[in-house]
ROKOLPA-845077 format. One record per residue: residue number from 0; residue in one letter; chain; z, x, y of N, C-alpha, C, O in turn. Coordinates in nm, 2 decimals, always signed. Example, Ala and Ser with C-alpha at 12.3 -4.5 7.8 and 13.67 -1.06 7.14 Angstrom:
<recs>
<rec pos="0" code="a" unit="A" n_w="+0.78" n_u="+1.32" n_v="-0.57" ca_w="+0.78" ca_u="+1.23" ca_v="-0.45" c_w="+0.78" c_u="+1.32" c_v="-0.33" o_w="+0.85" o_u="+1.42" o_v="-0.33"/>
<rec pos="1" code="s" unit="A" n_w="+0.71" n_u="+1.28" n_v="-0.22" ca_w="+0.71" ca_u="+1.37" ca_v="-0.11" c_w="+0.79" c_u="+1.29" c_v="+0.00" o_w="+0.80" o_u="+1.34" o_v="+0.11"/>
</recs>
This chain:
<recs>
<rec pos="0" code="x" unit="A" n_w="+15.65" n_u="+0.29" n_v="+18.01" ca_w="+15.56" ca_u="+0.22" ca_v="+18.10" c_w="+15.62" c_u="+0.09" c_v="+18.14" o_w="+15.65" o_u="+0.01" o_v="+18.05"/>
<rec pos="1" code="x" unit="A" n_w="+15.64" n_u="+0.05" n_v="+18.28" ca_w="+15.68" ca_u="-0.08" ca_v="+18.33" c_w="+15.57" c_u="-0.19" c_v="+18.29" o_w="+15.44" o_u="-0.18" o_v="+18.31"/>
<rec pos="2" code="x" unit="A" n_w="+15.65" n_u="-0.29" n_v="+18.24" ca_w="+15.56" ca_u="-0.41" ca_v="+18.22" c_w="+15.56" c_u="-0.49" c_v="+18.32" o_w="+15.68" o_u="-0.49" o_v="+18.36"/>
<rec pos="3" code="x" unit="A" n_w="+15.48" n_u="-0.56" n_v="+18.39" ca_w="+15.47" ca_u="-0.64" ca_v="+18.48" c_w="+15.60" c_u="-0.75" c_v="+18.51" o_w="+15.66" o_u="-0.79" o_v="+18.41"/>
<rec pos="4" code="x" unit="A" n_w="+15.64" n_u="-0.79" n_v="+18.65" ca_w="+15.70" ca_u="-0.87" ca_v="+18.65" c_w="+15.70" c_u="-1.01" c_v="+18.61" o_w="+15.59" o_u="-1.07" o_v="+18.61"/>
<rec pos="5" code="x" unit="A" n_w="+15.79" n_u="-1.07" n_v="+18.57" ca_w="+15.79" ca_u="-1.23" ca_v="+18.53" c_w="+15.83" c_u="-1.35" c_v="+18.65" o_w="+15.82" o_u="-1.47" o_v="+18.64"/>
<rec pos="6" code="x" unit="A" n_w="+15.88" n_u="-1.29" n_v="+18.74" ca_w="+15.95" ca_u="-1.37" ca_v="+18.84" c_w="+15.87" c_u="-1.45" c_v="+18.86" o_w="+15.75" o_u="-1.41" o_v="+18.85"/>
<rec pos="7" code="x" unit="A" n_w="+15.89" n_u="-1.58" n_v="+18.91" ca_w="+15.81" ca_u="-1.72" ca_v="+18.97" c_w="+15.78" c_u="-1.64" c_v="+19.10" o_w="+15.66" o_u="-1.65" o_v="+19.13"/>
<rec pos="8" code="x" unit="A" n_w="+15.84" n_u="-1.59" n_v="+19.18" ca_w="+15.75" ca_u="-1.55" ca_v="+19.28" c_w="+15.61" c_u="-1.43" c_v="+19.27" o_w="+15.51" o_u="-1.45" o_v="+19.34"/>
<rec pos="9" code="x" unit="A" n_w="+15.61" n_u="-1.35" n_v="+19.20" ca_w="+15.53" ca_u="-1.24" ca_v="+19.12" c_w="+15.39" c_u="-1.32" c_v="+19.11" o_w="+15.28" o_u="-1.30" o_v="+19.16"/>
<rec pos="10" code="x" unit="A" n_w="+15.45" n_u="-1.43" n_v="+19.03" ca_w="+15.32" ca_u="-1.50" ca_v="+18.94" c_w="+15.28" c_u="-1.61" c_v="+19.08" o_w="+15.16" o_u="-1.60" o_v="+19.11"/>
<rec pos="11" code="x" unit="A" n_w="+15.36" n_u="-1.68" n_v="+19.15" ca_w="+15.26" ca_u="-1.76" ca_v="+19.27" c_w="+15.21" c_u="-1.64" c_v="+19.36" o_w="+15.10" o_u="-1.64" o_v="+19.43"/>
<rec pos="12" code="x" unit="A" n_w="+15.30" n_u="-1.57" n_v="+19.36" ca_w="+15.18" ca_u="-1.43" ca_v="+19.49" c_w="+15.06" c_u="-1.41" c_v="+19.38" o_w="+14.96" o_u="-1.47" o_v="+19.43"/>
<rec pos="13" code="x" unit="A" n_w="+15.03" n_u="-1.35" n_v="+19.25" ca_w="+14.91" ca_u="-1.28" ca_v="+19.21" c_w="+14.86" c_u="-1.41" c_v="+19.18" o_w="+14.76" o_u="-1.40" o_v="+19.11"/>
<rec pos="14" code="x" unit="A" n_w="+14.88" n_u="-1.52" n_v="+19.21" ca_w="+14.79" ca_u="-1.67" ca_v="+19.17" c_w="+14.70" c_u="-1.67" c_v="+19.26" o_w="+14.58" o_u="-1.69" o_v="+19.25"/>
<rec pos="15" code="x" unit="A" n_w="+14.79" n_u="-1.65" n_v="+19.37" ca_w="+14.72" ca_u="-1.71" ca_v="+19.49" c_w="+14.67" c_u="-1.55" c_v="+19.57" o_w="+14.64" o_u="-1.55" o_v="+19.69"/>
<rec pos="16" code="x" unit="A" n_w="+14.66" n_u="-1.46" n_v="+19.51" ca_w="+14.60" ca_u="-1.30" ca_v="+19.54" c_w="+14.63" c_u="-1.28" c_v="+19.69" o_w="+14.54" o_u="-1.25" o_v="+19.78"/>
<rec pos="17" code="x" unit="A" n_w="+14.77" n_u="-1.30" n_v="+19.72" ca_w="+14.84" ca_u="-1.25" ca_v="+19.79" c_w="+14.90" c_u="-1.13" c_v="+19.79" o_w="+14.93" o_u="-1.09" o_v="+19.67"/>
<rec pos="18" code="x" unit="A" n_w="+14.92" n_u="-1.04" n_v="+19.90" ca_w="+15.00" ca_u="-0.91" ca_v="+19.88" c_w="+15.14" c_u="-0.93" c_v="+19.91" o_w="+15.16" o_u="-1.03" o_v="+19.98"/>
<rec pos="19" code="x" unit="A" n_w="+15.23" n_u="-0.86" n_v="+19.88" ca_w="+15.32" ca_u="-0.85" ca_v="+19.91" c_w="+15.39" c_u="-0.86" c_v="+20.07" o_w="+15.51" o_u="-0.87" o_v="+20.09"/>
<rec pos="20" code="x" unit="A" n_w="+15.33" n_u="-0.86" n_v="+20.12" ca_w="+15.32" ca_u="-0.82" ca_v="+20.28" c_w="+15.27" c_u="-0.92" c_v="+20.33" o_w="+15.30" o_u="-0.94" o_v="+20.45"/>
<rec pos="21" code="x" unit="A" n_w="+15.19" n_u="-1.03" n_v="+20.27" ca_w="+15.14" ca_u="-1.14" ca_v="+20.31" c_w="+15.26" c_u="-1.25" c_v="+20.28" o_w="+15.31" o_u="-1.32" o_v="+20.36"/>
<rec pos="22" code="x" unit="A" n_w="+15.29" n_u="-1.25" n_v="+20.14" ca_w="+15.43" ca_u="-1.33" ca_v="+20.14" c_w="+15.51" c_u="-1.29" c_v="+20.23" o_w="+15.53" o_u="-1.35" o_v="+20.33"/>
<rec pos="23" code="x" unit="A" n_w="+15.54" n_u="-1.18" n_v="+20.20" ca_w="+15.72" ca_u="-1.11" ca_v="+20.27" c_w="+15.74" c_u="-1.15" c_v="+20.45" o_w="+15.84" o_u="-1.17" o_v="+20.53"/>
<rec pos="24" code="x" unit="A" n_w="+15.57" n_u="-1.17" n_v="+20.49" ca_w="+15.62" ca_u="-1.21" ca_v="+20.63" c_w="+15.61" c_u="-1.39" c_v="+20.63" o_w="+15.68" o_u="-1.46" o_v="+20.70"/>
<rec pos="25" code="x" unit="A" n_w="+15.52" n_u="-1.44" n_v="+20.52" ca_w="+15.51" ca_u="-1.63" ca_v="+20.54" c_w="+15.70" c_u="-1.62" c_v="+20.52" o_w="+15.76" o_u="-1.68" o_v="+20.60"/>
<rec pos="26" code="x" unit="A" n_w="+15.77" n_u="-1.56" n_v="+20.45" ca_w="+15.88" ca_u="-1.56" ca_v="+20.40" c_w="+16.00" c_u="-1.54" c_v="+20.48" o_w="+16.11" o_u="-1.58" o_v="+20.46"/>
<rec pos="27" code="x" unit="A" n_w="+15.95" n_u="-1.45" n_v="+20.58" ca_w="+16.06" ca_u="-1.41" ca_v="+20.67" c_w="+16.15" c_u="-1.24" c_v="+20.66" o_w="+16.24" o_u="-1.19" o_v="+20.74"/>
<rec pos="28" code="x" unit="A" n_w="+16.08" n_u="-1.18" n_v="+20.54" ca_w="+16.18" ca_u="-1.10" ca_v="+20.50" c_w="+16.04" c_u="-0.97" c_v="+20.45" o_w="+15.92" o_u="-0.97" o_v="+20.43"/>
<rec pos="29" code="x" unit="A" n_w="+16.15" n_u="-0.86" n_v="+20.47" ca_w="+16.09" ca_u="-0.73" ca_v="+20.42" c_w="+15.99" c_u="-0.73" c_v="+20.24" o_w="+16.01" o_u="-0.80" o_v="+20.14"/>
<rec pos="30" code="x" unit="A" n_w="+15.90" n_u="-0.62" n_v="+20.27" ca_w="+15.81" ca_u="-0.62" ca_v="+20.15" c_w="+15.91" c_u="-0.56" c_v="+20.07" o_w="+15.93" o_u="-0.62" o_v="+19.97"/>
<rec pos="31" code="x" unit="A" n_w="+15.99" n_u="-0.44" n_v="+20.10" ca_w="+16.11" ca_u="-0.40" ca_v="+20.03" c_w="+16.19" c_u="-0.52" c_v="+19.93" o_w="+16.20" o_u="-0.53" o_v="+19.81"/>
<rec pos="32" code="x" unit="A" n_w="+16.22" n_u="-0.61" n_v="+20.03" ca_w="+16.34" ca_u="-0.73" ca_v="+19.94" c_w="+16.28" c_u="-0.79" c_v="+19.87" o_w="+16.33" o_u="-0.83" o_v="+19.77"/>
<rec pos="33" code="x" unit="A" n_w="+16.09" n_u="-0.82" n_v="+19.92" ca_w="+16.05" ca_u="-0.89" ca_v="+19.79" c_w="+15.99" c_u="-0.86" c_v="+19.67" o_w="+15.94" o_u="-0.94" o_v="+19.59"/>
<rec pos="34" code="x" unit="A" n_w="+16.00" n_u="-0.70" n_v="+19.66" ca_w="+15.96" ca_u="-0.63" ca_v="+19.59" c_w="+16.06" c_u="-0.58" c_v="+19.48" o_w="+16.03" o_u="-0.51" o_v="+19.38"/>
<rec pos="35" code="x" unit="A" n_w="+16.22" n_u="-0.62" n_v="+19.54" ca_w="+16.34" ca_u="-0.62" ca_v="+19.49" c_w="+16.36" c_u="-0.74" c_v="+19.42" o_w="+16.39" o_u="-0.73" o_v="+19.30"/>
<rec pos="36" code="x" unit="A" n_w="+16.36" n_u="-0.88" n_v="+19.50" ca_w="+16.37" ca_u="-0.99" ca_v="+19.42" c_w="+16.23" c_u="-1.00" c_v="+19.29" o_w="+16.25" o_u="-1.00" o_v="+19.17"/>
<rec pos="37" code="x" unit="A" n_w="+16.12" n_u="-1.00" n_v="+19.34" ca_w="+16.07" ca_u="-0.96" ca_v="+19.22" c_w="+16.08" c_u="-0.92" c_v="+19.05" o_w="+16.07" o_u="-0.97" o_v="+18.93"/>
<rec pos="38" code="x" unit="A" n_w="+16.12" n_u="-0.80" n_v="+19.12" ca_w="+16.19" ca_u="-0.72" ca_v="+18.99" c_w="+16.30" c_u="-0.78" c_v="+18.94" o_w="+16.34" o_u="-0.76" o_v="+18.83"/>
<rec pos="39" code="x" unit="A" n_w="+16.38" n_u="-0.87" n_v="+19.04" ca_w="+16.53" ca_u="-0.92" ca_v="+18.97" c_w="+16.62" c_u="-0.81" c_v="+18.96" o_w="+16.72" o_u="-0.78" o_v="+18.88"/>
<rec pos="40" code="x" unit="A" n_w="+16.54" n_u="-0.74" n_v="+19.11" ca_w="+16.74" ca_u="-0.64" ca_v="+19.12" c_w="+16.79" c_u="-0.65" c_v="+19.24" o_w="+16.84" o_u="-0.56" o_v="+19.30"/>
<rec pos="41" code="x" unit="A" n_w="+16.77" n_u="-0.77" n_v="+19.27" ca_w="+16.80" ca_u="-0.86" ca_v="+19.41" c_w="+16.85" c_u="-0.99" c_v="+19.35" o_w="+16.80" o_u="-1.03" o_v="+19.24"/>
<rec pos="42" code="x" unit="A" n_w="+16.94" n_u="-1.06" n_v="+19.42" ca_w="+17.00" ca_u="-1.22" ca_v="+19.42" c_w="+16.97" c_u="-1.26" c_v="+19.55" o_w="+17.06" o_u="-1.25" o_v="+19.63"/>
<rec pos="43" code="x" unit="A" n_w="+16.82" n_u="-1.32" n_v="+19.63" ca_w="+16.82" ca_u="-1.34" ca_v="+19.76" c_w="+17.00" c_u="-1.42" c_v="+19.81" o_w="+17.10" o_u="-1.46" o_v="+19.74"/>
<rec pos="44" code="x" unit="A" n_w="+16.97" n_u="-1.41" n_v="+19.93" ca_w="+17.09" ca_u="-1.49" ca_v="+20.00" c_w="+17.02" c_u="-1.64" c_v="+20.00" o_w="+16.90" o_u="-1.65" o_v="+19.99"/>
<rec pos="45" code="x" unit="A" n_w="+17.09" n_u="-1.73" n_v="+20.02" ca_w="+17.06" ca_u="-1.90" ca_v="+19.99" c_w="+16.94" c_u="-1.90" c_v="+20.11" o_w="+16.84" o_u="-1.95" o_v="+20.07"/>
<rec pos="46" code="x" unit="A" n_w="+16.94" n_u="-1.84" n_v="+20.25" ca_w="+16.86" ca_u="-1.86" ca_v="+20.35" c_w="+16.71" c_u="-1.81" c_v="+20.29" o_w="+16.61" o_u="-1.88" o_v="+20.31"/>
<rec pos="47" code="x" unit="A" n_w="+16.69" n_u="-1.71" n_v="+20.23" ca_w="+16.56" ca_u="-1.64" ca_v="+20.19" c_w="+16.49" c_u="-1.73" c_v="+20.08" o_w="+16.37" o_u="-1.75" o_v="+20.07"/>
<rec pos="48" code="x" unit="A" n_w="+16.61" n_u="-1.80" n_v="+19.97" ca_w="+16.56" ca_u="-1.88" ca_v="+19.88" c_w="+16.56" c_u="-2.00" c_v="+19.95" o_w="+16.48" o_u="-2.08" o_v="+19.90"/>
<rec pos="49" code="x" unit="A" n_w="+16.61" n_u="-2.03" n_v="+20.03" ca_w="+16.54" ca_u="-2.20" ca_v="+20.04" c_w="+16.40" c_u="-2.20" c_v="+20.13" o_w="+16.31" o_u="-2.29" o_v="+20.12"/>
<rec pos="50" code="x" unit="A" n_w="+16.38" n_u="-2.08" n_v="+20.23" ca_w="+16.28" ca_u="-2.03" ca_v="+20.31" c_w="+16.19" c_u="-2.03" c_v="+20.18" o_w="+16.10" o_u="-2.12" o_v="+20.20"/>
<rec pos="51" code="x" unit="A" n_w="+16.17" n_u="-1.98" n_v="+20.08" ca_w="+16.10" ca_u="-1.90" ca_v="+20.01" c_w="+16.03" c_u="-2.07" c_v="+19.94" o_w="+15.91" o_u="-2.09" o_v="+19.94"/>
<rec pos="52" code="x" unit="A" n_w="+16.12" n_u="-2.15" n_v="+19.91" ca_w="+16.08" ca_u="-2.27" ca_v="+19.82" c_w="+16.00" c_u="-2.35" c_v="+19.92" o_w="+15.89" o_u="-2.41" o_v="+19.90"/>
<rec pos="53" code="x" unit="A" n_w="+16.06" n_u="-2.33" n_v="+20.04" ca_w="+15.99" ca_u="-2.41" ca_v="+20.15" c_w="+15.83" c_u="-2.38" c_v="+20.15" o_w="+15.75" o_u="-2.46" o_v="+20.15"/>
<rec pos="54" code="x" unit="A" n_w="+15.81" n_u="-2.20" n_v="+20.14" ca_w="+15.67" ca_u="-2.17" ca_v="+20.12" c_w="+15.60" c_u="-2.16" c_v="+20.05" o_w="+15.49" o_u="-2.17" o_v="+20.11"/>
<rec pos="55" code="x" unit="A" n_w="+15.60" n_u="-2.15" n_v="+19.92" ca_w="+15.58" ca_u="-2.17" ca_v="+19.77" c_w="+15.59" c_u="-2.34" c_v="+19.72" o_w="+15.50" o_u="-2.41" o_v="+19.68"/>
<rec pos="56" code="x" unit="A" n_w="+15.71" n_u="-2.37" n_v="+19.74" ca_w="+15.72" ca_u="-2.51" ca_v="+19.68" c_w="+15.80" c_u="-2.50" c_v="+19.55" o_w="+15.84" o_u="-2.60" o_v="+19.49"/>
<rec pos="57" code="x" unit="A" n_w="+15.82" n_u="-2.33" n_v="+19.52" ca_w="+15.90" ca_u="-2.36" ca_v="+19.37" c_w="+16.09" c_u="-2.40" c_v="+19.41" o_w="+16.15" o_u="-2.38" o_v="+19.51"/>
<rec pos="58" code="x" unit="A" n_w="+16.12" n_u="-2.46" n_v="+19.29" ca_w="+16.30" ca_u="-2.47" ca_v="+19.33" c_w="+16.37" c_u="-2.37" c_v="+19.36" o_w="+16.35" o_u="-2.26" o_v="+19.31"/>
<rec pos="59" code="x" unit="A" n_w="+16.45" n_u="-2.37" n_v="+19.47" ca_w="+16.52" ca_u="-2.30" ca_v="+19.50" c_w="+16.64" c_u="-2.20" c_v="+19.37" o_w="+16.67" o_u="-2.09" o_v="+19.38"/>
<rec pos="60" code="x" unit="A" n_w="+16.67" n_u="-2.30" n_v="+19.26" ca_w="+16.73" ca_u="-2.21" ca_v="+19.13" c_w="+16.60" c_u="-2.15" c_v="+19.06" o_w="+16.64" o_u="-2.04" o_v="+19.02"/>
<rec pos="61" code="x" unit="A" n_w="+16.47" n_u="-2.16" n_v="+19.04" ca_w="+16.42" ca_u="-2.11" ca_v="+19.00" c_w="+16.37" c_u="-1.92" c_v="+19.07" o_w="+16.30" o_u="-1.82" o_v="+19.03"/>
<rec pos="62" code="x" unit="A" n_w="+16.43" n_u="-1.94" n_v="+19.16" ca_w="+16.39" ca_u="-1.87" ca_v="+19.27" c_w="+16.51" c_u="-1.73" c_v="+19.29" o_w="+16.51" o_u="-1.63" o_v="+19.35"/>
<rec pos="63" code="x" unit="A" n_w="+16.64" n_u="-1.79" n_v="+19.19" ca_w="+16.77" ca_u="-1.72" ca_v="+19.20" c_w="+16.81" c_u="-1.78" c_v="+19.31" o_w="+16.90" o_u="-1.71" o_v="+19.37"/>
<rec pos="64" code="x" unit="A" n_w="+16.79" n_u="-1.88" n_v="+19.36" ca_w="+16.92" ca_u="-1.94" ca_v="+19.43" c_w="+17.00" c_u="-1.98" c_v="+19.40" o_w="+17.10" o_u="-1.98" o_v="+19.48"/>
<rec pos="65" code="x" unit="A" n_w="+17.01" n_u="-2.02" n_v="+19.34" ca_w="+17.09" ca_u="-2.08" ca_v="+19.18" c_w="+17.27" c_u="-2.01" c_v="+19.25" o_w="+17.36" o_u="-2.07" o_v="+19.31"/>
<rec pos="66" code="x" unit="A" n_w="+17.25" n_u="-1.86" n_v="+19.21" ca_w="+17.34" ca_u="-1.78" ca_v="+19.21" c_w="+17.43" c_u="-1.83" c_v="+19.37" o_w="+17.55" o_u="-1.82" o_v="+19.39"/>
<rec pos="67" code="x" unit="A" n_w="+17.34" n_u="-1.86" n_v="+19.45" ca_w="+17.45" ca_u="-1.90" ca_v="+19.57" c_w="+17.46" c_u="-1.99" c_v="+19.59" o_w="+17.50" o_u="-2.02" o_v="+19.71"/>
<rec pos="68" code="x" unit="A" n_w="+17.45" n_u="-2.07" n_v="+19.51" ca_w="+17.48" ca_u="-2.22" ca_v="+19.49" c_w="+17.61" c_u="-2.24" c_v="+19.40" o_w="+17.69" o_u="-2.33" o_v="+19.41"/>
<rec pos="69" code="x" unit="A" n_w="+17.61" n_u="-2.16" n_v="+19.32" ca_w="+17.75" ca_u="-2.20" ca_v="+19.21" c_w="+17.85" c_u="-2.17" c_v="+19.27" o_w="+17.85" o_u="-2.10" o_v="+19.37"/>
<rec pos="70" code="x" unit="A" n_w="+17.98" n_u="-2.22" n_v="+19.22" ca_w="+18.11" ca_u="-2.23" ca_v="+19.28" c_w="+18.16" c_u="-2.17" c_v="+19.18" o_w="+18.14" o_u="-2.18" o_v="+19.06"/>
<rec pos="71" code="x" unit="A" n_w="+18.26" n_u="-2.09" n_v="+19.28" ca_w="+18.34" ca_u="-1.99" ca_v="+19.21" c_w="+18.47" c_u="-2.05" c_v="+19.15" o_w="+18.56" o_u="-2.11" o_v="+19.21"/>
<rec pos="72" code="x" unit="A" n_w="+18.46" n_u="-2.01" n_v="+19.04" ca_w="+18.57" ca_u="-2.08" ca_v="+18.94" c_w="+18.70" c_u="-2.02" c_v="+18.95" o_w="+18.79" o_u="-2.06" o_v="+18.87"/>
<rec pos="73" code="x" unit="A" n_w="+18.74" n_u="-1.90" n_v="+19.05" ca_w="+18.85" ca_u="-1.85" ca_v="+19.08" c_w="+19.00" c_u="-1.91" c_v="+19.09" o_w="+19.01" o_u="-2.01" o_v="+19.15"/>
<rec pos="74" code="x" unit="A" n_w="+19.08" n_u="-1.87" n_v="+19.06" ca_w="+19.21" ca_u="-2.00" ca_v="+19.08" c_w="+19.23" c_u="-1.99" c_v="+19.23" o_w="+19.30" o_u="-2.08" o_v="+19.28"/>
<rec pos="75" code="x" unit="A" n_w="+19.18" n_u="-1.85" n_v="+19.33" ca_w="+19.18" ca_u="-1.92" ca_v="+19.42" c_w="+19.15" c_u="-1.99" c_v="+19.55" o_w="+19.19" o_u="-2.00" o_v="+19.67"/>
<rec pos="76" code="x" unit="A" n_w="+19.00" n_u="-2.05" n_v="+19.43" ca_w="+18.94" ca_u="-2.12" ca_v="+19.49" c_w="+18.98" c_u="-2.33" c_v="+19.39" o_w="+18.93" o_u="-2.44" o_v="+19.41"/>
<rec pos="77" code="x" unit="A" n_w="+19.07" n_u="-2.30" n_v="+19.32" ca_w="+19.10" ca_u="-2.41" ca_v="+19.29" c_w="+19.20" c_u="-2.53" c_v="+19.39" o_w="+19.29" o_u="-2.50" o_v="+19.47"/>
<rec pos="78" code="x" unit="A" n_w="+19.17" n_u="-2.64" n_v="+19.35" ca_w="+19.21" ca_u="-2.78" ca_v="+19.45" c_w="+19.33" c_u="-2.75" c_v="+19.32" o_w="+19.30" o_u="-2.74" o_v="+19.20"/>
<rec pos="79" code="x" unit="A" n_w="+19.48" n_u="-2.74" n_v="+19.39" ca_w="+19.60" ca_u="-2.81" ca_v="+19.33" c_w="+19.62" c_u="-2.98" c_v="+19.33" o_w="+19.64" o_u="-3.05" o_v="+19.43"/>
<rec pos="80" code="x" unit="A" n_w="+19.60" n_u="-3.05" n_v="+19.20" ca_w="+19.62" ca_u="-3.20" ca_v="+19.27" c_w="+19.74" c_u="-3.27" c_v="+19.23" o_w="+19.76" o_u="-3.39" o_v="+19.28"/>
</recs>
């Protein structure tokens, strides 16, 4: 049996007794993706998470934006100095 989601978006939609469909369009994006981020088998793209914070008000890292914010530690993304 699936236990309920934990995601910060999950809990401000069932706070505020929104459907999925009601976010997914304030949001810009399919009930699909937010029904994927949700679950956390999605990393939105930085555009959906800052869209998303804008609507909600939660942080954009809280939100998995996080993930396209970090810099990639690759050597070849390193500054030779």
């Amino acid at each position: 049996m699936d236990s309920a989601p934990y995601h910060p978006l999950y809990q401000y939609r069932k706070e505020r007794r929104l459907t999925r469909q009601q976010l997914a369009h304030q949001i810009g994006c399919s009930t699909r993706t937010l029904a994927r981020w949700e679950k956390g088998h999605y990393c939105p793209r930085l555009s959906f998470a800052v869209r998303a914070s804008q609507v909600t008000g939660l942080a954009v890292d809280t939100l998995g934006g996080a993930a396209a914010l970090s810099v990639d530690p690759s050597p070849a993304h390193a500054q030779i100095a």
